[in-house]
C-alpha positions as CSV (number, residue, x, y, z in Angstrom):
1,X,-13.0,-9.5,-18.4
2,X,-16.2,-8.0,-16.5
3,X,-16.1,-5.2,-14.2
4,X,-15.2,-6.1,-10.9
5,X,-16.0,-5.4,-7.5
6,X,-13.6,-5.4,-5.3
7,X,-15.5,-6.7,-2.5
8,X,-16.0,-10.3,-4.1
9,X,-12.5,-10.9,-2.5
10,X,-11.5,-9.9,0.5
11,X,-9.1,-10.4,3.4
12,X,-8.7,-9.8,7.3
13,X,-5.6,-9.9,9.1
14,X,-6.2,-12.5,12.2
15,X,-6.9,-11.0,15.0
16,X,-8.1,-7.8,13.5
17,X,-12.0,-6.4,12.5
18,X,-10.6,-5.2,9.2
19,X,-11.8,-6.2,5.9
20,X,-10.0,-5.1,3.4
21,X,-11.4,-5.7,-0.5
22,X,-8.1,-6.9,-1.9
23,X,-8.0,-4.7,-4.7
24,X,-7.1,-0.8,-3.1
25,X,-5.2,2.2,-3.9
26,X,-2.4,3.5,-3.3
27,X,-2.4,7.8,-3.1
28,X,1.5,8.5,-3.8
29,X,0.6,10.0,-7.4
30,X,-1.8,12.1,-6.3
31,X,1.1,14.8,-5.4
32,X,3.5,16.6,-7.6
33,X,6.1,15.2,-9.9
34,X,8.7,13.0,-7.4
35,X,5.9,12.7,-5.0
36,X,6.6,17.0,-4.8
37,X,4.1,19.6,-4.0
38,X,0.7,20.1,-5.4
39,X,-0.9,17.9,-8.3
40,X,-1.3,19.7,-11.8
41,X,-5.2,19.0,-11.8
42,X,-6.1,18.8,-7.8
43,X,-9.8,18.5,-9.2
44,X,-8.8,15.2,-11.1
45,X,-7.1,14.1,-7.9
46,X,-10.3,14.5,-6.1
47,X,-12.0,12.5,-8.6
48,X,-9.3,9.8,-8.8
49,X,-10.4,9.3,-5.4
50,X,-14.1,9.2,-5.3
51,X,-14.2,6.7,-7.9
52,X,-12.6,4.7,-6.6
53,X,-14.6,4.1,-3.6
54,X,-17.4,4.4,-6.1
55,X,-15.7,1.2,-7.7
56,X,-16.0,-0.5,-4.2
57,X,-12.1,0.3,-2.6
58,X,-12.5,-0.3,0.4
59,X,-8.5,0.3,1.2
60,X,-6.5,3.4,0.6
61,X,-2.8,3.3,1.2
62,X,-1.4,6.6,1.8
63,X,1.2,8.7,4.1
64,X,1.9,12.6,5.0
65,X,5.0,12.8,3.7
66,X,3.6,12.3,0.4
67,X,3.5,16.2,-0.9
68,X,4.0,16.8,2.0
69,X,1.1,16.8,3.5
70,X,-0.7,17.3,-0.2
71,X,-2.0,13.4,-0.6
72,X,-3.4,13.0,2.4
73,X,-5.4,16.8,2.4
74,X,-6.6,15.6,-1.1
75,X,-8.1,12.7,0.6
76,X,-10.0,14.9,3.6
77,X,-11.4,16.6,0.7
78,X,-12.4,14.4,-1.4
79,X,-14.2,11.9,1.1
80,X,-14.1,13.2,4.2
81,X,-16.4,12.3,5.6
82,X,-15.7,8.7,5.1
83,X,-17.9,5.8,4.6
84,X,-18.1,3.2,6.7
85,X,-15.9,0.5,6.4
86,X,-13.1,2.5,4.7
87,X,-9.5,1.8,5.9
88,X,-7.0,3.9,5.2
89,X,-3.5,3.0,6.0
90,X,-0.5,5.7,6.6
91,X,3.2,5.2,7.0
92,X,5.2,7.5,9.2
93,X,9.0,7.1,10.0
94,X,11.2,9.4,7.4
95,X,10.1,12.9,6.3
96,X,10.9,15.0,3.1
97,X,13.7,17.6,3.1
98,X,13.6,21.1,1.5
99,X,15.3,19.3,-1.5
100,X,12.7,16.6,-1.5
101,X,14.9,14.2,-0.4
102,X,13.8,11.3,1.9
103,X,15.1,11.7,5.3
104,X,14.7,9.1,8.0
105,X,12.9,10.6,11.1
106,X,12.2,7.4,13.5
107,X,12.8,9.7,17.1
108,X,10.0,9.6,19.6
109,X,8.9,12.9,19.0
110,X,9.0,12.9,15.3
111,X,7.2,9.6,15.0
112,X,4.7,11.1,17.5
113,X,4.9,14.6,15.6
114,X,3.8,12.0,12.6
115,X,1.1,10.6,13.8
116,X,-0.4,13.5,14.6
117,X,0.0,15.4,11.4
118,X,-1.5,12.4,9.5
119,X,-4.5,13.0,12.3
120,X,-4.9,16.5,11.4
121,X,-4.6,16.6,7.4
122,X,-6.9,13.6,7.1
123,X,-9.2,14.5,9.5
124,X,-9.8,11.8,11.8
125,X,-9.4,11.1,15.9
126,X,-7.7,7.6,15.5
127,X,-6.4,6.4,12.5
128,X,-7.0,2.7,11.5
129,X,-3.5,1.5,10.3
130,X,-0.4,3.0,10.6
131,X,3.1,1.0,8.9
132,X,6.4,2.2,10.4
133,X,8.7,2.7,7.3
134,X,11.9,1.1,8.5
135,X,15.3,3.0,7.6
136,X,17.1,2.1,4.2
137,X,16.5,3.9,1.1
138,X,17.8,1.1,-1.3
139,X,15.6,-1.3,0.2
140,X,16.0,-3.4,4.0
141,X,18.5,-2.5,5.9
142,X,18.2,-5.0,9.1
143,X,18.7,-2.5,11.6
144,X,16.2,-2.9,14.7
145,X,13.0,-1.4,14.9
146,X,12.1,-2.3,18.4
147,X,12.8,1.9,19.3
148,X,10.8,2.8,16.9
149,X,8.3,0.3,16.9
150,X,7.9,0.7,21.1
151,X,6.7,4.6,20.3
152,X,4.3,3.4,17.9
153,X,2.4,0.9,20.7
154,X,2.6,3.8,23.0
155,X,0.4,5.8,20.4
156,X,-1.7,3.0,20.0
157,X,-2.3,2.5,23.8
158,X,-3.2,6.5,23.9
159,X,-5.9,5.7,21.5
160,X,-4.5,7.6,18.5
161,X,-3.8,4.2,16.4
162,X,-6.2,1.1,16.1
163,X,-3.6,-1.6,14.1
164,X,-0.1,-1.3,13.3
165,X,1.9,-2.4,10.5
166,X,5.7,-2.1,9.1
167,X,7.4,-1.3,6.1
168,X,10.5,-1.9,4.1
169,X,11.5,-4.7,6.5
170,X,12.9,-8.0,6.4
171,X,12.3,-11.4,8.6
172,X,14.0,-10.6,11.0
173,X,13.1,-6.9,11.7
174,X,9.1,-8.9,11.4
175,X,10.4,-11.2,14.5
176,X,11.6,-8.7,16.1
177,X,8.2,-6.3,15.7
178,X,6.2,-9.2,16.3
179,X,8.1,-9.6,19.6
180,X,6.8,-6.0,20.7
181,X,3.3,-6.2,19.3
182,X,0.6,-7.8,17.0
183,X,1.9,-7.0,13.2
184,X,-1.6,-6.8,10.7
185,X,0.0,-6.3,7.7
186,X,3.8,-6.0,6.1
187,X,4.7,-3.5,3.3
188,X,7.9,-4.0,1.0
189,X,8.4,-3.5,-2.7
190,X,7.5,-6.9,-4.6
191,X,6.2,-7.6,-7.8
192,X,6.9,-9.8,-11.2
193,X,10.4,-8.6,-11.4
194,X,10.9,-8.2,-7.9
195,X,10.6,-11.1,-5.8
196,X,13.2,-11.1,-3.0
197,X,9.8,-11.3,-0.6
198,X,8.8,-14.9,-1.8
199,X,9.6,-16.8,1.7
200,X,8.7,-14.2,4.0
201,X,4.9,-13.9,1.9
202,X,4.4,-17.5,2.3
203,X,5.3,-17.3,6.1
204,X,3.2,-14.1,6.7
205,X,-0.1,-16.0,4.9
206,X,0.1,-19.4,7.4
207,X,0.1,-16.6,10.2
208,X,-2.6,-14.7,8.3
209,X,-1.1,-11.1,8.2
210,X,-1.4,-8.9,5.0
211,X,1.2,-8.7,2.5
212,X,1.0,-5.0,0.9
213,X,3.5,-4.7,-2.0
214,X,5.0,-1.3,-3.1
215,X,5.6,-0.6,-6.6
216,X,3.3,-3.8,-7.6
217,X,3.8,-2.6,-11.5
218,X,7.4,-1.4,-11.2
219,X,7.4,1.7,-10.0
220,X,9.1,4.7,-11.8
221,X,10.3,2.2,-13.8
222,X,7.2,0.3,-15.5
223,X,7.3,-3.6,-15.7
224,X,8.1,-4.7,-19.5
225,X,8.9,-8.0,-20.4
226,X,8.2,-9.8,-24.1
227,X,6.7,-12.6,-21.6
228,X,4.2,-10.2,-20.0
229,X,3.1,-9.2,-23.4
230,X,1.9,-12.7,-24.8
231,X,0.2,-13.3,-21.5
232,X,-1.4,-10.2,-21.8
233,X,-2.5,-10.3,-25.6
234,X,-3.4,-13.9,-24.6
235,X,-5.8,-12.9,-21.8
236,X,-7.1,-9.7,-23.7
237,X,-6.0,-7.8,-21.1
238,X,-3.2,-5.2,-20.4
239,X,0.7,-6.2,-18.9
240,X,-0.6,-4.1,-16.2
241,X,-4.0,-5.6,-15.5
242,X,-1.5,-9.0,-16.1
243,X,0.8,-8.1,-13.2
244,X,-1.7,-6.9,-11.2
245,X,-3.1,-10.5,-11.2
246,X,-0.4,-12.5,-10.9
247,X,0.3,-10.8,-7.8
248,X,-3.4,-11.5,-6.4
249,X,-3.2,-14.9,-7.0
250,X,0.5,-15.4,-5.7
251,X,-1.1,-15.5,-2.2
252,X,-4.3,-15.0,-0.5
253,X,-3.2,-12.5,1.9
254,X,-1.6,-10.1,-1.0
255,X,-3.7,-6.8,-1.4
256,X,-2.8,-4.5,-4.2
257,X,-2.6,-0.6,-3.9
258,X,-1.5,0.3,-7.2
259,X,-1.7,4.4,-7.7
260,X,-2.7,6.3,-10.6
261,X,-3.8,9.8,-11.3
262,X,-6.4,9.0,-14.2
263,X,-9.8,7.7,-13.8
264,X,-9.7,5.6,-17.0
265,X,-6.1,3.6,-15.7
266,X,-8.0,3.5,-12.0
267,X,-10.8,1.4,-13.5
268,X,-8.5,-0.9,-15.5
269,X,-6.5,-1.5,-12.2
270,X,-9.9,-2.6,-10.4
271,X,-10.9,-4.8,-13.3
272,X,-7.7,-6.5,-12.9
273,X,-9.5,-8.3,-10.4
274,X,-11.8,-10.6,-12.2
275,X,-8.6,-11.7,-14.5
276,X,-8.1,-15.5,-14.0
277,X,-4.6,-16.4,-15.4
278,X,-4.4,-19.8,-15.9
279,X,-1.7,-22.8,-15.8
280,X,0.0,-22.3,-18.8
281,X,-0.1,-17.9,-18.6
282,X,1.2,-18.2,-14.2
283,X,3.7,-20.6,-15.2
284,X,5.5,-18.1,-18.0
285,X,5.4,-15.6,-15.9
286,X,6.6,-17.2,-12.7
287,X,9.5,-17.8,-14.9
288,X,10.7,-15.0,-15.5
């Protein structure tokens, strides 16, 4: 592989001035341990971050209850202020208790408390994306969104968000958003092992809205598979950088935000971008 830049492929939602390079990042890591607290290096955060955008991400994925509050005070610091053409994309809709559990918090005020906290610790007047987190720890949970989703246009039509988005949803809760309001980009976990999305990815790309998947390389729980392994040795490349581009060229309107607190994994991620997996190495993997 050569290094990549992740502007040689992009994407933008219909309907929408973004153009997102289709290779991002994702901030979670840059807290504590269990998304907790402070990082152990904040400096190395810092410099997780302006790499990347030196390595042309154009997209970081992020949210204030990662830390709290930490990730996205990392980000002000490191790139505030930021370039041009930088989208960053928050989630609001649960909250973090005292025990660092994950609490949902979908009421008016605390999605509106939300909104303006992610305002404030990333320093901006507006923010470009925000993806309400739909309740459900476990995964979906069907439950309507409309509530929720009806706050979130109100913020939008006071000026305080350009684009929304949702999270941790299923078709129908998408309907049902789309019902209310123009939906840019969808956010659940999918990946090689995780493919419950397949249906509702190919639906989203014929309406051209973004497909964002969470925990792209497993997780807590790293992808392994024997199969990933030959593809990988196979391609010279690593399972990661392997998973990474299966999922890029599963559909055209999949962006990647995989997270990582080391510079030297952050530029393997980005190269996965110029890795080409051909017939033989998509169709072991697609069955696994």
């Amino acid at each position: 592989m050569t290094t990549y830049s992740p502007a040689l492929h992009q994407f933008t939602p219909a309907g929408s001035d973004l153009v997102f390079n289709r290779v991002g990042y994702g901030a979670m890591q840059l807290a504590g341990p269990h998304v907790w607290g402070p990082p152990k290096d904040r400096a190395a955060a810092v410099a997780v971050l302006r790499e990347a955008i030196e390595l042309g991400v154009n997209h970081i994925d992020t949210s204030d209850f990662y830390g709290p509050h930490i990730t996205n005070q990392i980000i002000r610091e490191a790139l505030h202020p930021y370039r041009d053409g930088l989208t960053i994309v928050t989630k609001i809709g649960f909250v973090r208790g005292a025990d660092q559990s994950w609490l949902p918090a979908a009421s008016p005020q605390q999605l509106r408390d939300a909104v303006h906290d992610n305002l404030r610790n990333l320093g901006l007047d507006v923010l470009d994306v925000v993806n309400l987190r739909a309740p459900g720890l476990e995964g979906p949970d069907g439950s309507s969104i409309a509530e929720s989703l009806a706050t979130l246009v109100q913020l939008q039509q006071e000026g305080l968000v350009r684009h929304i988005g949702v999270s941790n949803v299923d078709a129908g809760q998408v309907a049902e958003a789309q019902r209310i309001t123009p939906i840019v980009c969808v956010q659940n976990h999918y990946n090689l092992a995780h493919r419950a999305d397949d249906a509702l990815i190919d639906a989203l790309a014929a309406q051209g809205i973004a497909y964002v998947p969470f925990f792209p390389l497993g997780g807590f729980s790293p992808l392994q598979s024997d199969t990933l392994s030959q593809v990988a040795a196979s391609a010279r490349a690593t399972t990661m950088q392997v998973a990474l581009a299966w999922l890029l060229q599963r559909a055209a309107n999949m962006l990647v935000i995989p997270g990582t607190s080391s510079v030297a994994h952050l530029r393997e991620n980005v190269d996965a971008g110029a890795l080409t997996l051909d017939a033989t190495a998509l169709a072991a993997l697609n069955a696994m």
